[in-house]
C-alpha positions as CSV (number, residue, x, y, z in Angstrom):
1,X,-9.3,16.8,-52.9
2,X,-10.9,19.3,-50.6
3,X,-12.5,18.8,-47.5
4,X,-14.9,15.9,-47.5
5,X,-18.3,15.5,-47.5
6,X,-20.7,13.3,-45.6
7,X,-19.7,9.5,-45.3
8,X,-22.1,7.3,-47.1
9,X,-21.3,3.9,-45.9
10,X,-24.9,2.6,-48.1
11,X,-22.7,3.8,-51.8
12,X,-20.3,1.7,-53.1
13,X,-17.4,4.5,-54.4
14,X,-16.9,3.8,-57.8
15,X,-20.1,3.0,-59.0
16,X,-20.9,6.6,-57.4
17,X,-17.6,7.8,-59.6
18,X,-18.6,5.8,-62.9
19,X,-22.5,7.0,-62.8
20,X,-21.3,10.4,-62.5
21,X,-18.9,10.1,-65.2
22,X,-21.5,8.9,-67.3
23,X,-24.3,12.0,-66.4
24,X,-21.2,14.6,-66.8
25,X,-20.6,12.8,-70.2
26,X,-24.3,12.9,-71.2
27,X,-24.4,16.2,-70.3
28,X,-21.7,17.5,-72.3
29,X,-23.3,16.0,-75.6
30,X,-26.5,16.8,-75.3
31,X,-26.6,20.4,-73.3
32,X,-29.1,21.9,-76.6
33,X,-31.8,18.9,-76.2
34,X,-31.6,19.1,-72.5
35,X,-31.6,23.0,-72.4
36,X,-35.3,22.4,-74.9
37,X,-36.6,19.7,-71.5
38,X,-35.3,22.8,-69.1
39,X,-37.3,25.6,-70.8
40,X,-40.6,23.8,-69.5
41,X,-39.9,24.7,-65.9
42,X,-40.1,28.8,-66.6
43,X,-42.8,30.3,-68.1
44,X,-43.0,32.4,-71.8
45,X,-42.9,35.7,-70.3
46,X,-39.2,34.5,-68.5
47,X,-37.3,35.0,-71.7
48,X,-35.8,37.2,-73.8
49,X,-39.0,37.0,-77.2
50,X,-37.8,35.1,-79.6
51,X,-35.0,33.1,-77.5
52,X,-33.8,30.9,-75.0
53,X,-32.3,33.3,-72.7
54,X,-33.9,33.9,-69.5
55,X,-34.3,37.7,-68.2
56,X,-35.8,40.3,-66.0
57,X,-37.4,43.3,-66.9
58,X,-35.3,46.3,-67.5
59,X,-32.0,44.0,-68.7
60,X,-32.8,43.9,-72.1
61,X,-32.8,47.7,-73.4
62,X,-35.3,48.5,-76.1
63,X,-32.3,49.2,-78.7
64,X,-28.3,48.8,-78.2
65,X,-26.4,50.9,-75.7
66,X,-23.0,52.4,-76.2
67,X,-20.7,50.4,-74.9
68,X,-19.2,53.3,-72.7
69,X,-22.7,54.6,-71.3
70,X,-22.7,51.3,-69.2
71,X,-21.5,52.5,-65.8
72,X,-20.2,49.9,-63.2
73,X,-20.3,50.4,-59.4
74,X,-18.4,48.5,-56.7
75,X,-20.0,47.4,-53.6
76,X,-17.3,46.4,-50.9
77,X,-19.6,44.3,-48.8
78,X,-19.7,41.1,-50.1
79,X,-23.6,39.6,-49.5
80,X,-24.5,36.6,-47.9
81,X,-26.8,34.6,-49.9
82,X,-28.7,31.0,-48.9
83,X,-27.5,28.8,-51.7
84,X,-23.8,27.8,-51.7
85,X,-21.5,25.5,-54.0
86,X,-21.7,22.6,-50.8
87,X,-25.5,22.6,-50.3
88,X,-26.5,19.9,-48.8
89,X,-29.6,19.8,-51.6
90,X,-26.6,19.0,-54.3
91,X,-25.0,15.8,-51.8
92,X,-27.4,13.4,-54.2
93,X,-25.4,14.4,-57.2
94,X,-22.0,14.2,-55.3
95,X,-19.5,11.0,-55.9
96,X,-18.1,8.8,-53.4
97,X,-14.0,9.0,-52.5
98,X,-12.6,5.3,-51.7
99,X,-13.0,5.9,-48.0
100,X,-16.9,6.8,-49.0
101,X,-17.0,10.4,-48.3
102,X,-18.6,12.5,-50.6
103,X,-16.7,15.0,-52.8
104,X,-17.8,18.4,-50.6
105,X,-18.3,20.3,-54.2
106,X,-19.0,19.4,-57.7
107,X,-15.9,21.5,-59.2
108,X,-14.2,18.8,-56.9
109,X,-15.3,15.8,-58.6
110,X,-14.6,17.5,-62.1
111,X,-10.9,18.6,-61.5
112,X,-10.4,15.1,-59.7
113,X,-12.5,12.8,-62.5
114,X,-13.3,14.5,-65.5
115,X,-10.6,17.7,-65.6
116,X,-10.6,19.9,-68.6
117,X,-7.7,21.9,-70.0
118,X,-8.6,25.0,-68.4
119,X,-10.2,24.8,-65.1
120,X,-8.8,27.3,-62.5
121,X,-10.3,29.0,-59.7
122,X,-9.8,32.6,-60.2
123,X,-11.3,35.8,-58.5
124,X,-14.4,37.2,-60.6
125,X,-16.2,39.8,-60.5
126,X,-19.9,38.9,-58.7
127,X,-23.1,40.5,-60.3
128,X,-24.9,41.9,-57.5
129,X,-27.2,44.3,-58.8
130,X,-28.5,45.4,-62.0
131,X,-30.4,48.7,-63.1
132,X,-31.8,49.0,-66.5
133,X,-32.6,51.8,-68.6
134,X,-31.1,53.6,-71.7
135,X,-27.7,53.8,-68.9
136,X,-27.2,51.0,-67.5
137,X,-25.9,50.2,-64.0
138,X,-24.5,47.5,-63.0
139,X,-23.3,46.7,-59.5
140,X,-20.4,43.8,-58.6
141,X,-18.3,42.6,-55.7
142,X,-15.9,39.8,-55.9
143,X,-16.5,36.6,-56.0
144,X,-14.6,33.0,-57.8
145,X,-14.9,31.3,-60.7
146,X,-15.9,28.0,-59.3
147,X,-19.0,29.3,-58.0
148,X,-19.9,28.7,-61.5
149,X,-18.8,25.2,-61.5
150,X,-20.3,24.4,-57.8
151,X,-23.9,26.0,-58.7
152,X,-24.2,26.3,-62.0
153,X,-22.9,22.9,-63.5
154,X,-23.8,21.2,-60.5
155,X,-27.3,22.2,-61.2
156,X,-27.5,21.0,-65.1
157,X,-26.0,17.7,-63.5
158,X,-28.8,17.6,-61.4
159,X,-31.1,18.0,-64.2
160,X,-29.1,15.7,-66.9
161,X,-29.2,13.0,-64.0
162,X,-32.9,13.1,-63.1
163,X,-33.7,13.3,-66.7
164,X,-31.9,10.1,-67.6
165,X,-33.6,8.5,-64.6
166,X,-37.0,9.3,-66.5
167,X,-37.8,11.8,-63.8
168,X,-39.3,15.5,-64.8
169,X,-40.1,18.8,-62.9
170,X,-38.2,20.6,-60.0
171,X,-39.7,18.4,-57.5
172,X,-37.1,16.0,-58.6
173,X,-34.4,18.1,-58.4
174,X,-33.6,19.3,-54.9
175,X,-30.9,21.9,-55.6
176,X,-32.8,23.2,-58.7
177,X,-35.6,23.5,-56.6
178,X,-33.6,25.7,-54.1
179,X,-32.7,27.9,-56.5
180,X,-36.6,29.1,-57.8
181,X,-35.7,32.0,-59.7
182,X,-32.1,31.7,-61.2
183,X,-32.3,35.6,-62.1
184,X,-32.5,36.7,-58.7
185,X,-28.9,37.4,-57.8
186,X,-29.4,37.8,-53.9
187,X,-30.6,33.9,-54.0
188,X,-26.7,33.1,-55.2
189,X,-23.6,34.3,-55.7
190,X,-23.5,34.9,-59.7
191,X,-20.2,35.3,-61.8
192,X,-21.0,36.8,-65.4
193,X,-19.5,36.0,-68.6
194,X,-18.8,38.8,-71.1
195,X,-20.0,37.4,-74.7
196,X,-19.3,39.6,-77.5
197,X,-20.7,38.9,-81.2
198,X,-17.8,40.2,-83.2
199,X,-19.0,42.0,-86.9
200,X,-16.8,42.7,-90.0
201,X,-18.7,45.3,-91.8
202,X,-17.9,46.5,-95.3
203,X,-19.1,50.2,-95.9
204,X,-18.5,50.0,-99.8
205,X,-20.9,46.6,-100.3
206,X,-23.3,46.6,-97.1
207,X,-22.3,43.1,-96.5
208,X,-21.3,41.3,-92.8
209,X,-19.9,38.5,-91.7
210,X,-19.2,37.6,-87.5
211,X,-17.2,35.0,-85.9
212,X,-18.4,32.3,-84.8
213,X,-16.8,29.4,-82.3
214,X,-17.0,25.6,-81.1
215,X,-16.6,25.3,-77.3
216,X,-14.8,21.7,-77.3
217,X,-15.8,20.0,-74.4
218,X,-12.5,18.6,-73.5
219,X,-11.2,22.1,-73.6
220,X,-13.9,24.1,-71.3
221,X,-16.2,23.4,-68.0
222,X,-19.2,24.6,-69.1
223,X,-21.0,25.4,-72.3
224,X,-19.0,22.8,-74.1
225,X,-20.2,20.9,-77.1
226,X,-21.9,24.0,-78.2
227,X,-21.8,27.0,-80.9
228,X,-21.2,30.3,-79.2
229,X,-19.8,33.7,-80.6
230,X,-16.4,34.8,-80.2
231,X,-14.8,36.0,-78.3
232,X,-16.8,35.1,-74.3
233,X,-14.7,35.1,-71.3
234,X,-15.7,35.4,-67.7
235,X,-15.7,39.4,-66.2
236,X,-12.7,38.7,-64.0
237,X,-9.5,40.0,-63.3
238,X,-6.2,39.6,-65.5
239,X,-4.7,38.2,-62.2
240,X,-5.4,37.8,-58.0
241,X,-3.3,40.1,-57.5
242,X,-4.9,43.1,-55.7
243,X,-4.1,45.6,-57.7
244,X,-5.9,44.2,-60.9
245,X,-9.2,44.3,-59.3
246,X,-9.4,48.1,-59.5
247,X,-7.1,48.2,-63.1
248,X,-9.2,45.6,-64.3
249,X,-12.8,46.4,-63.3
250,X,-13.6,48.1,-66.7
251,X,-16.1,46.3,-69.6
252,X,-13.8,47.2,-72.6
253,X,-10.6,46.4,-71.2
254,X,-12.3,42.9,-70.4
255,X,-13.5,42.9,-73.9
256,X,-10.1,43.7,-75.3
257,X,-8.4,41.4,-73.0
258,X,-10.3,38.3,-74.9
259,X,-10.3,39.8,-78.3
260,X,-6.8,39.2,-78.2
261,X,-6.8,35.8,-76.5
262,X,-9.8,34.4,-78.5
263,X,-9.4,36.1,-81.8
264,X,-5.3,36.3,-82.3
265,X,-4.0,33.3,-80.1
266,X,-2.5,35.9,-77.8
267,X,-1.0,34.9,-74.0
268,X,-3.1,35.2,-70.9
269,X,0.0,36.2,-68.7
270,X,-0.3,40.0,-68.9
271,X,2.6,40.1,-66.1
272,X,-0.1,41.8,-64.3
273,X,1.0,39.3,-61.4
274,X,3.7,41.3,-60.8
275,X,2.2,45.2,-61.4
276,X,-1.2,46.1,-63.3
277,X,-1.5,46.3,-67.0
278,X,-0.4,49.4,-68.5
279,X,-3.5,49.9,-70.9
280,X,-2.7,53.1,-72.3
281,X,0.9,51.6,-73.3
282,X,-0.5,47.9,-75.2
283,X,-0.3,48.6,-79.2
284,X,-3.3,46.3,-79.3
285,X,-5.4,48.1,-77.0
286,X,-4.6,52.0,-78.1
287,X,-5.5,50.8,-81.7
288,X,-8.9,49.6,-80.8
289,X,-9.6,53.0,-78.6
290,X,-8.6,54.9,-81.2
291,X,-10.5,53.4,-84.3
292,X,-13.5,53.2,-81.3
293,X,-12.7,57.4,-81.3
294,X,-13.2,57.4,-85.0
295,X,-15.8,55.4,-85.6
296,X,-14.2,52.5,-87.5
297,X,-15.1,50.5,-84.6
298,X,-18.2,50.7,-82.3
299,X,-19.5,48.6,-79.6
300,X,-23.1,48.2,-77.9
301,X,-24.6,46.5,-75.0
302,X,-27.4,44.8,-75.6
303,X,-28.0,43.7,-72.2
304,X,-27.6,40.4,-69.9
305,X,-29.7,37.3,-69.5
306,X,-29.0,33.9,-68.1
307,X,-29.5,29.9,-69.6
308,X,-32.2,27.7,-68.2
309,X,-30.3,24.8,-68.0
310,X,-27.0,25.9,-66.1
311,X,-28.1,29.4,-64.7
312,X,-24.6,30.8,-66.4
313,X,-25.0,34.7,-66.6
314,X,-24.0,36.1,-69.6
315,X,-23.5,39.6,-70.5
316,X,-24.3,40.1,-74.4
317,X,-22.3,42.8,-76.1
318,X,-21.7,43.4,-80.4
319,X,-18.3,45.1,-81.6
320,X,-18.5,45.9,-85.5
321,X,-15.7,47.0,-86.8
322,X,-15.4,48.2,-90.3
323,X,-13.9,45.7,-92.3
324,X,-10.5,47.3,-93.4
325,X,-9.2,47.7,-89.4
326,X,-10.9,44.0,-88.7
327,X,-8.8,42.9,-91.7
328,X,-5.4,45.0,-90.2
329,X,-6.1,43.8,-86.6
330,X,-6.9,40.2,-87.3
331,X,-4.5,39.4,-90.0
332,X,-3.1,36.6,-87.9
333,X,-7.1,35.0,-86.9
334,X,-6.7,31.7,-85.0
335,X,-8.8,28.5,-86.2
336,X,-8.1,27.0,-82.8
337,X,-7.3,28.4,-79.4
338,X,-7.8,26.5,-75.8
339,X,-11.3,27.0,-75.8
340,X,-12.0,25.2,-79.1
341,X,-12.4,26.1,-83.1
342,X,-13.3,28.9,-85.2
343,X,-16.3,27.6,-87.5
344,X,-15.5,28.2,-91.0
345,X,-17.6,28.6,-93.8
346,X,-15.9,28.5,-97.6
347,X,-17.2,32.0,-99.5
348,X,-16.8,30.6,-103.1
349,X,-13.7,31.7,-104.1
350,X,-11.2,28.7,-102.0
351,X,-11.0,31.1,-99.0
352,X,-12.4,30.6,-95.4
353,X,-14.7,33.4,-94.6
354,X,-16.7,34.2,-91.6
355,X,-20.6,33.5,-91.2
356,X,-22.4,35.6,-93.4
357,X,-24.9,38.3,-91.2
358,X,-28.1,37.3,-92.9
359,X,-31.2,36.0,-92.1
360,X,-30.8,32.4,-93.2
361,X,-28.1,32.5,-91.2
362,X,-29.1,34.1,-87.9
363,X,-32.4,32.1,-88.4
364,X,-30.1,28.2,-88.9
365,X,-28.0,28.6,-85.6
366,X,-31.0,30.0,-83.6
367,X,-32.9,27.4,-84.5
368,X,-31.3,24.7,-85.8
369,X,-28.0,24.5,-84.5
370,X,-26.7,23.2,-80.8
371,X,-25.8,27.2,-79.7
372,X,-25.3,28.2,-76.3
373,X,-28.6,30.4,-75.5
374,X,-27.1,33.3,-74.4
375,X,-24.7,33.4,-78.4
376,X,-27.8,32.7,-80.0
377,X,-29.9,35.4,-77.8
378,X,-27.2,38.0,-79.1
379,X,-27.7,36.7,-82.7
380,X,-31.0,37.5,-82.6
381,X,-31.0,40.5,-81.0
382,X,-28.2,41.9,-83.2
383,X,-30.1,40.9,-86.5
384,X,-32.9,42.5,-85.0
385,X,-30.9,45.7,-84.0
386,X,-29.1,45.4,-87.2
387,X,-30.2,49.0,-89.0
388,X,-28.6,50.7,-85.5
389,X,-25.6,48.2,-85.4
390,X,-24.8,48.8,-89.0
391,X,-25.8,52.4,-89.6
């Protein structure tokens, strides 16, 4: 365990341990209805329209970007910011050890009492700034991937945990109330996700179809028990080492990077521990650049926002590729990978098929479904982009 935390002599240790299993458990199956009791704490005009994705002005653009007229800056100072994964605000939440100090940080308690199959602290690249506008700019530094776990979890365990105790509104909950605005990035450090809605489009018939995933629970830290879209990994390096950050720090590669981990089963060791990834030489990688130089495949930004129950930042991108190089590249598509399932829908004719990109569709898993805000923010702003995605 890492350093402790206070001593609480008052606590008895593992009914400290077994409460918090049981909020961590309740929070995992029931992040949509407690994401609906978190939306009352921001007001209308916080959100994307339509969605349950909160945003800022200027991070949504008014129609989709190119992928590649998103430019990225580095900022080698790394910011200071008041709220950190050991606040003193989160020590309510925290579990005791046997000798009744505190776990210091809540990715602490969930590598030590509720561990999921992948849960490793790796570098990330930190949001720091963002400036809208038909070019986007986005500033980063580096930060870790716990942050995420130590602010962002912590804080929907806060909320799960005050919510089971019949208590509403931030002046229950401390940390949340810390926080105020959970789209202000110099409040906290903020790691981004890259989720990207993936579209097989066929030219001859006009018809569409995008993957669609299950984020099994047992499997991820956060977001699981939910629908999402496929594939979404966090904006990170391949590896520590320090000659990824530089090779690394590029939207597409990223993009790629999970197509082929999500989508085809593919290893995350990239050897890049031992020298940096040699883009231009991966088969996988020059196919994509060149179909993305022909047109067969193109790919949009479609801006960032972040959820109202965990404060996870997601970065919503489509990639519709035309349905004979989706068919070419994909021929091996995985059902299950280590973040969960592929949902499959049967097309009529004994075949698994992907989700049809329709209305009744787009309008069941906004609306119906447990989705992750930020997969069905990008549904909905892909349908209603859909004559520019599709053109």
């Amino acid at each position: 365990m890492a350093t402790a935390g206070p001593t609480r002599t008052e606590d008895d240790p593992a009914a400290t341990r077994d409460a918090w299993l049981r909020t961590r458990t309740y929070l995992n199956a029931h992040r949509h209805e407690l994401t609906d009791a978190a939306l009352r704490d921001f007001k209308p005009e916080d959100f994307i329209p339509g969605t349950r994705l909160l945003t800022r002005p200027g991070w949504i653009p008014d129609r989709p970007v190119p992928l590649q007229d998103v430019r990225l800056a580095w900022a080698d100072d790394e910011p200071t910011t008041p709220i950190t994964g050991d606040a003193a605000e989160l020590e309510h939440i925290r579990p005791l050890a046997d000798d009744r100090t505190s776990y210091r940080r809540y990715s602490d308690a969930v590598g030590h009492l509720a561990r999921p199959h992948l849960f490793e602290n790796r570098s990330c690249y930190r949001l720091l700034d963002v400036d809208g506008g038909d070019r986007p700019a986005l500033t980063f530094g580096l930060g870790a991937y716990f942050d995420v776990i130590d602010i962002c979890e912590a804080a929907a365990h806060e909320f799960t945990a005050a919510q089971l105790n019949g208590q509403t509104g931030q002046a229950t909950t401390s940390f949340r109330a810390m926080v105020g605005d959970p789209t202000d990035l110099s409040r906290r450090p903020v790691m981004a996700a890259v989720s990207t809605m993936v579209i097989r489009l066929d030219r001859a018939t006009g018809d569409a179809e995008f993957v669609l995933h299950w984020r099994d629970p047992a499997k991820v830290a956060s977001g699981g028990g939910l629908y999402q879209v496929m594939p979404v990994g966090m904006f990170q390096p391949s590896h520590d080492a320090p000659w990824n950050q530089a090779n690394d720090f590029n939207l597409w590669r990223s993009i790629s990077r999970e197509l082929s981990e999500e989508l085809l089963g593919s290893t995350e060791d990239y050897g890049s521990n031992a020298t940096p990834i040699d883009y231009d030489a991966w088969d996988f990688y020059k196919t994509l650049g060149r179909a993305r130089a022909d047109g067969r495949l193109r790919v949009f930004w479609l801006g960032l926002g972040m959820d109202p129950l965990t404060y996870v930042t997601d970065m919503l991108t489509v990639a519709v590729f035309d349905a004979d190089l989706f068919d070419q590249t994909f021929q091996r598509l995985v059902t299950t990978n280590d973040e969960g399932h592929r949902v499959e829908l049967e097309d009529g004719t004994g075949h698994a098929s992907g989700i049809p990109f329709r209305a009744d569709q787009i309008m069941r898993l906004t609306h119906d479904e447990p989705m992750q805000p930020a997969g069905a923010a990008l549904l909905h702003l892909a349908w209603k982009h859909r004559a520019k995605l599709l053109s």
